[in-house]
N, C-alpha and C positions, 0 to 999 in steps of 0.2 A: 661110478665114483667121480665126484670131482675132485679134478688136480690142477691148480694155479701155480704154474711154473714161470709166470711173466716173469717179476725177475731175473731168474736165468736166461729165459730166451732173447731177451734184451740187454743183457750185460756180456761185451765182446773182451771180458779180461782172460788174461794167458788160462787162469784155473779153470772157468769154463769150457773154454778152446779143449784143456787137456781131457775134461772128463768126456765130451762129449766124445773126443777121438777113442778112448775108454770103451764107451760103449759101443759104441759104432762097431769096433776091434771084438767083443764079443765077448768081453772081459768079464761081465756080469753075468754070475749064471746059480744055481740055486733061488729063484729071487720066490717067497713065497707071501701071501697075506693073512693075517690074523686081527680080520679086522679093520681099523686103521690103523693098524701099525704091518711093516713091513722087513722081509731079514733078506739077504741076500750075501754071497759073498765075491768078489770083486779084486781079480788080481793086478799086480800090481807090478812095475818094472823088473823088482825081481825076481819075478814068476811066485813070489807068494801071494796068497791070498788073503784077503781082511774081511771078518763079519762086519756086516752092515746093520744096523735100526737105524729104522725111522718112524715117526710116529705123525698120521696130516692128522690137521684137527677137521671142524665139521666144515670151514670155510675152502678145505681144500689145500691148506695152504700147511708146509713143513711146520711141525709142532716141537720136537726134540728128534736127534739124530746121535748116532755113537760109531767111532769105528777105531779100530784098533791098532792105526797105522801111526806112525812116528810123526806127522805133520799134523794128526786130529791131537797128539801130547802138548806138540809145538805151539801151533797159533791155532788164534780164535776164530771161529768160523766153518764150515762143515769144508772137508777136506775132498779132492778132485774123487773119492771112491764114494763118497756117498751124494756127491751132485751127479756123478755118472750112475747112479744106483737111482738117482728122482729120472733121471730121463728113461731107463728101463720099467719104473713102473708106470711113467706116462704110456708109455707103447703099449703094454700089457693090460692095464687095470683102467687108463680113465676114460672117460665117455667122452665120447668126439665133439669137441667145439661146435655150438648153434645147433644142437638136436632142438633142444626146448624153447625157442624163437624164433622170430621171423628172419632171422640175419644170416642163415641156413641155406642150402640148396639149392630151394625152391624160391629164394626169395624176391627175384625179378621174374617168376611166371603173373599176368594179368589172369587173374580169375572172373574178370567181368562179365565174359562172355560165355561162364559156365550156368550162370542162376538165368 
């Protein structure tokens, strides 16, 4: 599956910093697929836990997201458990950057000298 996280891996604000410590911490756990949509649930300072959805579309990229915590009620934007919830199913579900090109591995081997 492709997963397009650039945005988050390029944006250095506090909410990213936190979800990533999140995961990292092992916070995320349940995480399953159905699909393109994905559940997991994701504890949280006070040791409670919040279900997670997310939904990528086909470009890979976060479609609709839902979680149950008092700052996804609050403000607009997916909150620190379900951006720590995208970096979990990067690890688990997407296919590794540059399998299908030349920008991959192998891609300063000279093959000239094989034909």
């Amino acid at each position: 599956m492709k997963l397009d996280l650039s945005s988050l891996t390029n944006d250095p604000s506090p909410l990213v910093k936190r979800a990533e410590e999140v995961f990292r911490s092992g916070k995320v756990f349940s995480l399953r697929r159905d699909g393109n949509a994905f559940f997991a649930r994701v504890e949280g300072k006070s040791k409670a836990s919040y279900p997670v959805t997310i939904h990528i579309d086909g470009n890979g990229r976060m479609d609709s997201y839902s979680c149950d915590c008092e700052a996804s009620r609050r403000y607009p934007g997916p909150c620190k458990h379900v951006v720590a919830a995208l970096f979990a199913i990067k690890e688990k579900y997407a296919e590794p950057e540059g399998l299908d090109d030349d920008s991959g591995f192998y891609s300063d081997i000279d093959y000239s000298d094989l034909f």
